[in-house]
Residue, then its C-alpha position, 0 to 999 in steps of 0.5 A: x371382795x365382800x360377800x353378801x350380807x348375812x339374814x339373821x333370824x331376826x329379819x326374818x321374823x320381821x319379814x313375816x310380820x310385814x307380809x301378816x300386817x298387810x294381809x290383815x290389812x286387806x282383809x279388814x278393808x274387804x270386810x269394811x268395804x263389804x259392811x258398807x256395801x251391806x248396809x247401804x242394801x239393807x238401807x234400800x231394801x228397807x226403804x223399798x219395802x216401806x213404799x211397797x208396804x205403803x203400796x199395798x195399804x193403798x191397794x187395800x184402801x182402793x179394795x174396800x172403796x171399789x166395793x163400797x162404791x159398787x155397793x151403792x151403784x152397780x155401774x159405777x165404772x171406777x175412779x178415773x185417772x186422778x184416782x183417791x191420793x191418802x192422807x197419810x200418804x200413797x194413792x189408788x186408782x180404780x177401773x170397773x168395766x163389765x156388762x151387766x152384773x159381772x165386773x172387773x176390777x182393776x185397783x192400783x196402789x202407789x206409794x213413792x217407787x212402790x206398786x201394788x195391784x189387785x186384779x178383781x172380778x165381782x158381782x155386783x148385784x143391783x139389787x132387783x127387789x128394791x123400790x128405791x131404785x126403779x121408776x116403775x113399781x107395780x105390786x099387784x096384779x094387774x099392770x098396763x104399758x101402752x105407748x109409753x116409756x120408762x126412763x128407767x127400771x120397772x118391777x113387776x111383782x108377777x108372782x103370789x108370795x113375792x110382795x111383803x105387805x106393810x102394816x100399820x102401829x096406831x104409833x107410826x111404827x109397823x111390819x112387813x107380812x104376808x102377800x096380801x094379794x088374792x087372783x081375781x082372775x084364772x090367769x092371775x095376773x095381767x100384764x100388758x106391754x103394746x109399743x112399750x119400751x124400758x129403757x133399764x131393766x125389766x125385774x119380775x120373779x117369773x121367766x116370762x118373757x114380757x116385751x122381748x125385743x132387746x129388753x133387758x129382763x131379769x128374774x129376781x128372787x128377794x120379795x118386794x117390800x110395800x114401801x111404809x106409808x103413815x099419813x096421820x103426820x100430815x093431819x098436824x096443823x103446821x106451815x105449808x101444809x093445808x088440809x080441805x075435808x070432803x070436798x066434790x072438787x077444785x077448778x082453777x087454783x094455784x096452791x103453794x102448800x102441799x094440800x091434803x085431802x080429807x074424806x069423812x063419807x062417801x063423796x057426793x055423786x058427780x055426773x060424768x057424761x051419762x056415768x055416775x061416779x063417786x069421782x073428786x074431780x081436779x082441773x086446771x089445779x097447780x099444787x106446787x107441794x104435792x097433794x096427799x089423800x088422807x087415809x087412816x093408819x089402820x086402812x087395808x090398802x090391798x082392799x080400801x074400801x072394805x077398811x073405809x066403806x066407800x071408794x075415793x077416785x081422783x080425776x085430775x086433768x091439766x094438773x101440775x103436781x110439785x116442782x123441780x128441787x122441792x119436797x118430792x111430793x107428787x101425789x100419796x094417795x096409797x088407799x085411793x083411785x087415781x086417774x092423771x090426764x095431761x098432767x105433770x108430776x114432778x116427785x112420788x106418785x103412789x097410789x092403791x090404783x094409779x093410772x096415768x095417761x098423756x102425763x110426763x112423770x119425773x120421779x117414782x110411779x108405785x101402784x098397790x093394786x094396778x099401775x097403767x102408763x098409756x101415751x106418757x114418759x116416766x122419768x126416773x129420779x134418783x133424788x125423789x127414791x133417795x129423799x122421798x117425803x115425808x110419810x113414806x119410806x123407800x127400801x133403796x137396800x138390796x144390793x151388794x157385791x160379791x167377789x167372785x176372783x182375785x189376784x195380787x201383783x206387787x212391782x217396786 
């Protein structure tokens, strides 16, 4: 019989350099297997946090637009499922909701799979003390709502020290300084609302409850700026423009210029029933481009008269003052009287004392001394406070925006 064959040293060393090479040989593999597994999650992760990257310069982009836009208008309530796509790619969606002042302020940055949210709360001040975005300014002491509305805010400067004043450079330029006004009653001021509604806010600088009802009354604190005013422009011979000096009256006529009126003396005496009134008296008139009563750089508007050594009072009644889309010149009359009766203002009425009655006024009212509204509508305009004419300017500054809280979420 032959017996088994022998292992010699020799085999057995090669039987353990077959099991070594196969143990390396799975071990290289595992590792390969690993790097690749490595690499492609090293990949991934890098391409998720470039999109989440991007996401979050989206929200940012969706920060700085949501409080800039908010700025500008305090109820601007975001911007809308479309959203803001990025030039450089990514996209943001803003929400703004909220009564009154407070908002909340949802901003959602996208880019690919990448996500980004900013949770906001914010205050966004609609700037009270501004005149650029009020239909009614009063900024003297008396003031006279009566069976009227206001489609719009109303200011009402019901407190000594809460008006700047503006005066004039002989160059056009000018300062705000000091309230001019001085109480001429023990009360001080007088304020009348009698079925009278606002439609917006209600801004004064005391607690005085004027109309109530639901009114949305607010307290302010910023003074009012008087809005600039320098008429020596219009005394310039130009197109469009036409200038008549000391004239009792106009009846009857249709003007397409801006007409600017001109008073070197006291106006002639007219008989007004069985009163004697130094009145100019318009009727029937239409001036397409507005009318202006001239007053000298230097004319104290908180006192006219005292500056010019005699009164101007306008009378208009069935007058037409500018029109839809044109200079947004009504009436600019800051050292004069003036009374409007079944008229149609359409642009910037502003006067010393400015009464209007069984008139629609489609712009902004401002009067220095006394503001009277009775049977008529104010409608405000945004376009005649952001574009006034010229020689005159309205402080549409203000207001800002607050953030008050924020939270961060980011999802891939």
């Amino acid at each position: 019989m032959r017996g088994s064959p022998r292992t010699t040293p020799g085999d057995r060393r090669r039987g353990s350099v077959f099991i070594l090479v196969l143990l390396l040989s799975g071990l290289v593999a595992g590792l390969a297997t690993s790097f690749g597994t490595s690499v492609r999650l090293q990949l991934k992760e890098g391409r998720d946090t470039g999109t989440g990257l991007k996401a979050e310069l989206a929200a940012e982009s969706g920060f700085e637009y949501a409080l800039r836009r908010l700025t500008l208008d305090s109820d601007w309530n975001g911007t809308g499922p479309d959203g803001v796509t990025l030039p450089g790619g990514g996209s943001f969606q803003v929400s703004a909701a909220g009564a009154g002042e407070e908002k909340t302020v949802t901003v959602d940055g996208a880019d690919g799979a990448g996500l980004a949210r900013y949770e906001l709360r914010v205050s966004a001040d609609p700037g009270g003390s501004s005149t650029g975005n009020k239909a009614v300014i009063a900024l003297g002491e008396e003031a006279e709502f009566e069976h009227c509305q206001v489609f719009g805010s109303v200011l009402l400067a019901d407190e000594f020290g809460s008006v700047k004043d503006w005066h004039n450079n002989a160059d056009g330029s000018g300062w705000w300084g000091g309230d001019g006004r001085e109480p001429e009653h023990e009360e001080g001021f007088e304020y009348e609302f009698e079925f009278a509604q606002v439609h917006e806010t209600l801004w004064k600088f005391t607690d005085t409850t004027y109309i109530g009802h639901g009114t949305d009354e607010r307290v302010t604190e910023e003074p009012v700026k008087m809005p600039p005013w320098y008429l020596e422009g219009w005394l310039t011979p130009q197109p469009g423009v036409t200038v008549l000096t000391d004239i009792s009256g106009l009846s009857n006529q249709h003007f397409s210029d801006t007409v600017v009126l001109v008073f070197t003396h006291a106006p002639e005496k007219h008989k007004d029933g069985h009163e004697s009134k130094d009145d100019i008296h318009l009727k029937n008139c239409h001036f397409d481009a507005g009318l202006v009563v001239y007053a000298p750089w230097d004319t104290d508007v908180r006192d006219p008269k005292e500056s010019l050594g005699y009164e101007i009072e306008i009378e208009a009644e069935n007058c037409h003052f500018g029109l839809p889309g044109g200079n947004h010149l009504g009436v600019l009359a800051p050292a004069a009287e003036v009374e409007l009766e079944n008229c149609i203002v359409r642009g910037l009425a502003y006067g010393h004392e400015i009464e209007i009655e069984n008139t629609n006024l489609w712009g902004v009212l401002i009067g220095i001394h006394e503001v009277e509204v009775e049977h008529g509508q104010v409608f405000y305009d945004a376009d005649v406070a952001q574009n006034p004419p010229p020689g005159v300017q309205l402080d549409t500054g203000g207001q800002g925006v607050a953030l008050l809280e924020m939270k961060e979420r980011y999802d891939d």
